[in-house]
C-alpha positions as CSV (number, residue, x, y, z in Angstrom):
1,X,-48.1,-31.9,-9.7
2,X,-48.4,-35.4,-8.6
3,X,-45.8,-36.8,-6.9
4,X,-45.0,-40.6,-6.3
5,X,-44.8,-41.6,-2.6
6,X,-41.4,-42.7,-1.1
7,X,-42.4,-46.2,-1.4
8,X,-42.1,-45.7,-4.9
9,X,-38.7,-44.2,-5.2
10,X,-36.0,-46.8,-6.0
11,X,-33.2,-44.1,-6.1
12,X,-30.2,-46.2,-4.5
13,X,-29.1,-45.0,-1.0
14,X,-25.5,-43.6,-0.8
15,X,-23.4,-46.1,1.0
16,X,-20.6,-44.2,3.6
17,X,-18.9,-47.5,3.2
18,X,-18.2,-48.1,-0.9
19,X,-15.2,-47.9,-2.6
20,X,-13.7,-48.1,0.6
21,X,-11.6,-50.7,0.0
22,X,-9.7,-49.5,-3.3
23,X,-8.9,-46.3,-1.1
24,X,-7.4,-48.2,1.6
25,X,-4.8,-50.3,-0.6
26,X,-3.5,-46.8,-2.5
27,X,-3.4,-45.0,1.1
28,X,-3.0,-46.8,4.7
29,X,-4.8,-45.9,7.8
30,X,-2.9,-44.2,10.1
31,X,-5.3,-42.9,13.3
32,X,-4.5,-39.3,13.5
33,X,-3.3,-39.6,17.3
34,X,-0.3,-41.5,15.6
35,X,1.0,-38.6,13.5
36,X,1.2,-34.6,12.8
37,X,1.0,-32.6,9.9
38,X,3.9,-29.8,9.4
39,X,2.5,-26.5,9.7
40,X,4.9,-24.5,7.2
41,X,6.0,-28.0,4.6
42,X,2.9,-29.9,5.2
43,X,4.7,-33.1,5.5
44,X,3.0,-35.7,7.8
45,X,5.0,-36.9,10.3
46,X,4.6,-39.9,12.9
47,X,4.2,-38.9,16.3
48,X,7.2,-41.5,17.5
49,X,9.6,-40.2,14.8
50,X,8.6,-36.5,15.8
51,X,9.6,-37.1,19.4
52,X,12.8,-38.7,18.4
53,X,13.7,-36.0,16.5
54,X,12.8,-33.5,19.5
55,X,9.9,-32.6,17.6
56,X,11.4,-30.7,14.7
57,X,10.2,-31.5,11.6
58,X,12.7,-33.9,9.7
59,X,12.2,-32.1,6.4
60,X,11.8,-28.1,6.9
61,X,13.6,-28.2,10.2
62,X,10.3,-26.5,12.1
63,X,10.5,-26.8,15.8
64,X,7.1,-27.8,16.9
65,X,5.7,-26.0,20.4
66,X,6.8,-28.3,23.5
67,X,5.1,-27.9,26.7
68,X,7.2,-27.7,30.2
69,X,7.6,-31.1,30.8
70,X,8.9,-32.2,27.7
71,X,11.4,-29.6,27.6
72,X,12.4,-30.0,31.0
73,X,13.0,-34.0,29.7
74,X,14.8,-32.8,26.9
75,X,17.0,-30.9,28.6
76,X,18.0,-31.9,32.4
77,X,19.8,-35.3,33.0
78,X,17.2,-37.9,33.7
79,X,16.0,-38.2,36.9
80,X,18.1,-34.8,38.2
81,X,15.1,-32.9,37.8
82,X,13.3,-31.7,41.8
83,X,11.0,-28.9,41.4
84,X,9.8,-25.6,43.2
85,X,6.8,-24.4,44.4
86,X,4.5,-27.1,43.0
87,X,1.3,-25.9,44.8
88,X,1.3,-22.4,44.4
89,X,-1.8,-21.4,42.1
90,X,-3.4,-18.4,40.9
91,X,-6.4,-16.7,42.3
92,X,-9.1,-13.9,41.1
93,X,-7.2,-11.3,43.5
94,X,-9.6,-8.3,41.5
95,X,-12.2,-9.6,40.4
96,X,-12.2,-10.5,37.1
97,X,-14.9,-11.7,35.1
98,X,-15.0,-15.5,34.0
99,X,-11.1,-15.8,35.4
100,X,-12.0,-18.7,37.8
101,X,-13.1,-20.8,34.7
102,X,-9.9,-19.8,32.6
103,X,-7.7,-21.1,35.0
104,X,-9.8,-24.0,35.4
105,X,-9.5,-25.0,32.1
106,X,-5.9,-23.6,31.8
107,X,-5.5,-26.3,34.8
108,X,-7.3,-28.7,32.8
109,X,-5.7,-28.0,29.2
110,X,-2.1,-28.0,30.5
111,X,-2.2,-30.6,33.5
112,X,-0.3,-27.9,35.8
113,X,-1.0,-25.4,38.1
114,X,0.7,-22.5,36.4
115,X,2.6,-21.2,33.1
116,X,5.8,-21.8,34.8
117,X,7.5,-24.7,35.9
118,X,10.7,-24.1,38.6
119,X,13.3,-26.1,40.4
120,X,16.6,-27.4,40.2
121,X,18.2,-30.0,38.1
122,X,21.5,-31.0,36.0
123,X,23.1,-30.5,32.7
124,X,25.1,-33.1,31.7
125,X,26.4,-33.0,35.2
126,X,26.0,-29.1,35.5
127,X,24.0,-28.5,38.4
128,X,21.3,-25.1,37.9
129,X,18.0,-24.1,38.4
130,X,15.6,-23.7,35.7
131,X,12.2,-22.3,35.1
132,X,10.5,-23.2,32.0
133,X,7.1,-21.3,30.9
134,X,4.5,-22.8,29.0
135,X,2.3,-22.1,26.2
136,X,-0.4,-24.7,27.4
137,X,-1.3,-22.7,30.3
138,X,-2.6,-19.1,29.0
139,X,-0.4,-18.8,26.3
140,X,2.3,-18.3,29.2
141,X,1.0,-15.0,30.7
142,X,2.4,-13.5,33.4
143,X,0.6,-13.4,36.0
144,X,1.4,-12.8,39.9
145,X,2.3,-16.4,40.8
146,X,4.3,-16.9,37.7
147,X,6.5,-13.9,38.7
148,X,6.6,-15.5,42.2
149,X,8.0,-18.5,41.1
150,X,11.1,-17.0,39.1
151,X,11.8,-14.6,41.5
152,X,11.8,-17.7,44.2
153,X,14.0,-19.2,41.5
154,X,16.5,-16.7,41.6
155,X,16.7,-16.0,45.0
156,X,17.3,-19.7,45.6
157,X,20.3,-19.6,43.1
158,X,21.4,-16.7,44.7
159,X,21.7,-18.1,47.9
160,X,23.1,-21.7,46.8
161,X,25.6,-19.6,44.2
162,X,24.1,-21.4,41.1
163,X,23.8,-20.5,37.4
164,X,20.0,-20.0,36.5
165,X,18.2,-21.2,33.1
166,X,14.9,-19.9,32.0
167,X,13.3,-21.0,28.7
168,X,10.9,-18.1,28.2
169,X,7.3,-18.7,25.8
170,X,4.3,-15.8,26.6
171,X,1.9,-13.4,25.6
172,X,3.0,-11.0,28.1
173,X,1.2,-10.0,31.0
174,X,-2.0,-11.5,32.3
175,X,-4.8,-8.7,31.7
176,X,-6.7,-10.6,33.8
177,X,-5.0,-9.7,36.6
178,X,-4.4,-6.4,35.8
179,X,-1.6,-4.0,37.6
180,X,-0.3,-6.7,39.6
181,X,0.7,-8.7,36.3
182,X,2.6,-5.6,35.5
183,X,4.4,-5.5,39.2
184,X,6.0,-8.8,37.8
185,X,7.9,-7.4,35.5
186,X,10.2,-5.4,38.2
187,X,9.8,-8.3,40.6
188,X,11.6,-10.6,38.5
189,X,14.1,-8.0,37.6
190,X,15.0,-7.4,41.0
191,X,15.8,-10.8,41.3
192,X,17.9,-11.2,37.8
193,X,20.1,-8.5,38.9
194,X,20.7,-9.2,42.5
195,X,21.4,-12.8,41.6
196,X,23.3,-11.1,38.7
197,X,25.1,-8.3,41.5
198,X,26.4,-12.0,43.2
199,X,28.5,-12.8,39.9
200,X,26.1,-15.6,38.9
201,X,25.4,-16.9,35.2
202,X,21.7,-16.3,33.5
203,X,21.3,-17.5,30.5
204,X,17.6,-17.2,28.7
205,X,16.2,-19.5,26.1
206,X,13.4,-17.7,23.8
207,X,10.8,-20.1,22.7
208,X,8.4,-19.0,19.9
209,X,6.2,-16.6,20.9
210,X,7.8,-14.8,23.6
211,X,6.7,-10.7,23.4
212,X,5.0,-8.2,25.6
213,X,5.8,-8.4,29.7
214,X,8.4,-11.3,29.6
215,X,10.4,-9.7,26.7
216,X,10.4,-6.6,28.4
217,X,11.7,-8.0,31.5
218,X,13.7,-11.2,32.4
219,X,13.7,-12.4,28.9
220,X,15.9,-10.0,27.7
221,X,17.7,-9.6,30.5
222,X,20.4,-12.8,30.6
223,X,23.9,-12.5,30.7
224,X,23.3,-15.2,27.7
225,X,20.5,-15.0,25.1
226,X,19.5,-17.7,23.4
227,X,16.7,-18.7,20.9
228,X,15.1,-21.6,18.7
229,X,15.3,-21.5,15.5
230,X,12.4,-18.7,13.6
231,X,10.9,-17.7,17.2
232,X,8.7,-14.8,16.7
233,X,10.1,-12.6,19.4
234,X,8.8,-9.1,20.3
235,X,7.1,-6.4,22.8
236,X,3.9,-5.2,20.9
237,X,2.7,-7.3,17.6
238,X,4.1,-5.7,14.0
239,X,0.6,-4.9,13.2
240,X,0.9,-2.6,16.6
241,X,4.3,-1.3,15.1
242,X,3.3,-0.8,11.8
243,X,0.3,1.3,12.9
244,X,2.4,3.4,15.1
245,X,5.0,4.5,12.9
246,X,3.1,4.3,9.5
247,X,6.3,2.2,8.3
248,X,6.4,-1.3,6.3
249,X,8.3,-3.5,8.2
250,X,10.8,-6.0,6.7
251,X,9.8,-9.3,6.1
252,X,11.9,-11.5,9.4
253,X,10.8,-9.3,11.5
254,X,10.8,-10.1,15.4
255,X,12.0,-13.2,14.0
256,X,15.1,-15.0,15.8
257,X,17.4,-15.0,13.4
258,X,16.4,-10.7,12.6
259,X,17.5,-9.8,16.3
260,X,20.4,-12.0,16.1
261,X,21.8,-10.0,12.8
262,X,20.4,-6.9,15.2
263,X,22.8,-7.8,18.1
264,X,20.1,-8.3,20.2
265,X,20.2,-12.1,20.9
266,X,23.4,-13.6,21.3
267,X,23.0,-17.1,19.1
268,X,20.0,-19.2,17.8
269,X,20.6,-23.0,18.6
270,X,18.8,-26.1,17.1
271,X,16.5,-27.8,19.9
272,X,18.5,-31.1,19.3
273,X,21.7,-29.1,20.1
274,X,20.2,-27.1,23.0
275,X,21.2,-29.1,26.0
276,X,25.1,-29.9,25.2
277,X,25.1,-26.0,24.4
278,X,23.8,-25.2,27.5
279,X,26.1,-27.4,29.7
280,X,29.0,-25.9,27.5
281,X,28.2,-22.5,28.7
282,X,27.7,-23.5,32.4
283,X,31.1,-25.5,32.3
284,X,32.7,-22.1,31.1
285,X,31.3,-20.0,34.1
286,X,33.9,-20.5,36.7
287,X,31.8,-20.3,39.8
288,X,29.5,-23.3,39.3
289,X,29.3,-24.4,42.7
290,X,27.8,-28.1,44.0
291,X,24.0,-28.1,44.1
292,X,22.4,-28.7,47.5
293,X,19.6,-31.0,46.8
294,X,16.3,-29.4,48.2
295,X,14.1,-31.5,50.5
């Protein structure tokens, strides 16, 4: 069949840039770095507004992931905050495949050097130590420096008779480190219950996701348990469960507000509400004793 050269084909290119205009006067540009879309309403959201409102969606009420930092600014008086251990780092103690490069990019990804961040700092004039895990870096996962750090946490609020404040978020243990993730979990224990043994306040703070090594350790183990709003909270997944013991499992399950009508969490607090409850509970703990600011 004969076929016309291109020359010869006066089909009109599609322009990217037509219609363009009628488009922008029904909807204004707004550059995506400037806003978020609600994962569960779908509502878009400016990213100014969304900070303002502690980044909790203004029309579901969904409590958007923070990472350490901004919930350590959310939280602590301004300026209060002196942290712990800045420089310790993880290390490939058994040889893991490809784990150099993960915590490379975790390093990368999250701007820190670990999932936890430690120190010391006020609340609303309270003085406590805190240690705040973050989902940036591996999803949270315990690993041996992460369990370093809170039990150096706790030791140091043992010894300078302060109340300690951990806002938990993990995927549990860090395979990739294998038995001596798992060590971590009676580490920090230890710690939690000498520091407890000296008649010292822990409250924990559970953070959507927090399962597996964490939940089975320190998480659960605060004189106080707190949570956000919906926080999926849990050892092994419900899939796990269901598998296991053949069972259909209700519908909230693992879900913040389930274990509180289980007894197992003691109240779920809105984020904007979080630090006023806090200092509220420290007030009521009668030996709060002056910090010692560390140097």
């Amino acid at each position: 069949m004969f076929e016309l050269p291109d020359i010869f084909n006066f089909l009109k290119p599609k322009n990217e840039l037509e219609n363009q205009g009628e488009f922008a006067q029904n909807h204004p540009y707004i550059p995506e770095e400037l806003w978020n879309k609600c994962p569960v309403c779908k509502t878009a959201i400016l990213s100014s507004d969304l900070m303002e409102n502690h980044k909790v969606c203004p029309k579901c009420g969904y409590h958007f992931r923070i990472n350490a930092r901004q919930r350590i600014e959310m939280t602590l008086d301004e300026g209060s905050f002196v942290e712990m251990d800045a420089d310790m780092t993880s290390t490939n103690k058994i040889g893991f495949p490809d784990y150099e490069k993960k915590l490379r990019n975790a390093k990368i990804s999250s701007g820190e050097n670990e999932s936890v961040l430690t120190g010391t700092g006020t609340i609303n004039g309270e003085p406590t130590v805190m240690a705040v895990m973050n989902s940036q870096f591996m999803m949270g996962s315990m690993g041996t420096v992460t369990g370093e750090k809170i039990t150096r946490a706790f030791e140091y609020a043992t010894e300078h008779r302060l109340p300690v404040v951990i806002f938990t978020v993990s995927g549990g243990a860090r395979m990739q480190e294998g038995i001596l993730s798992l060590m971590q979990m009676a580490k920090t224990s230890g710690a939690a219950k000498r520091h407890s043994d000296a008649g010292l306040l822990y409250i924990t703070v559970l953070t959507d996701p927090t399962t597996g090594g964490v939940t089975a350790s320190f998480a659960m183990e605060g004189d106080i348990i707190l949570s956000e709003p919906k926080a999926l909270i849990g050892f092994a997944g419900p899939r796990v469960i269901e598998q296991t013991i053949r069972q259909k499992l209700p519908k909230d399950f693992q879900s913040a507000e389930f274990l509180l009508e289980k007894g197992f969490i003691d109240a779920v607090v809105q984020r904007k509400d979080m630090k006023e409850f806090l200092a509220k509970l420290i007030r009521l703990h009668p030996d709060t004793a002056t910090m010692e600011v560390r140097t």
